[in-house]
N, C-alpha and C positions, 0 to 999 in steps of 0.2 A: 504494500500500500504506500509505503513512504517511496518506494521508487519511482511510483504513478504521479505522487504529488508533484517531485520536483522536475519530471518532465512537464509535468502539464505548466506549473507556473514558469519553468524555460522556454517551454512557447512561448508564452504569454508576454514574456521580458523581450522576446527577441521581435513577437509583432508588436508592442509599442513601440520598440527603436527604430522599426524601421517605417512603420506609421506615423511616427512623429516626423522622421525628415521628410517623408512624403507632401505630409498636408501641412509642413512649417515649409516647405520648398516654394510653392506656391505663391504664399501670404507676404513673404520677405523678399527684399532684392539682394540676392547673395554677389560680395564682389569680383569683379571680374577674375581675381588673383586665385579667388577660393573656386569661382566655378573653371579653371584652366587645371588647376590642380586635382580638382576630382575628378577628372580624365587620367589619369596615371594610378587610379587606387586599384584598377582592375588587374593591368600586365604588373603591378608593384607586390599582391597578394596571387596571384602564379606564380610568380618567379623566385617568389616563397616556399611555394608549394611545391615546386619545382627540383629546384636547384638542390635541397639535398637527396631527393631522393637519386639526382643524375649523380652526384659526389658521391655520396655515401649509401650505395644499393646496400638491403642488409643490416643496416645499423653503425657499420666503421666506414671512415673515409679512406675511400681507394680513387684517386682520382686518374688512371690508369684502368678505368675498365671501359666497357664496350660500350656503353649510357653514353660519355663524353661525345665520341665521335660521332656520333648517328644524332647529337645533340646539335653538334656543329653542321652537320651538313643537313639535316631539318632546318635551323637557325638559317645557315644561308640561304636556304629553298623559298624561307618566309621573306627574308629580306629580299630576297632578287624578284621575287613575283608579287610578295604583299599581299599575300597567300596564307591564309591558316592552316587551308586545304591543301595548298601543294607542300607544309611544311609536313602535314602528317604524312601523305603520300609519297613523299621522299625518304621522309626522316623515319619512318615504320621500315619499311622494307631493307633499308639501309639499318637499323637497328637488328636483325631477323637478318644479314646476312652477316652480320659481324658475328654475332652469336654462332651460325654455323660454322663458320670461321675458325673462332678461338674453340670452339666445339664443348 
């Protein structure tokens, strides 16, 4: 029972925060400075989310495995076409053959 509660009120915490910016987003002029920078909160929390798991697959940093390079050449797939789709499209296969690879 007590583990029911504190999901239900973790919902609840997490739709007022995010209902609040909603319906305060509207009513306020937010400044130019703040709304440029909440453009960067998205690829800022990926690249969080990200980045250890290419470093450190497993739990220990091995920066020396197969994640890195299939990272980099995803990464430039996205940059050179501005592509999210051609980074996975690159960067999946090219991952899946490094692994065949190092076997």
């Amino acid at each position: 029972m007590t583990m029911w509660i504190v999901v239900v009120l973790a919902g609840i915490a997490t739709f007022a925060m995010r209902f609040s910016f909603i319906a305060l987003f509207g009513r306020f002029e937010i400044p130019d400075v703040a709304e440029r920078a909440l453009k960067y909160i998205a690829p800022a929390v990926l690249a969080a989310i990200t980045l250890p798991a290419i470093l450190s697959p497993g739990g220990t940093f091995d920066p020396f495995n197969v994640y890195v390079p299939a990272a980099i050449v995803g990464g430039l797939a996205a940059w050179r076409t501005r592509s999210i789709g051609a980074a996975i499209v690159i960067g999946l296969p090219a991952l899946w053959l490094l692994q065949w690879l190092v076997g």
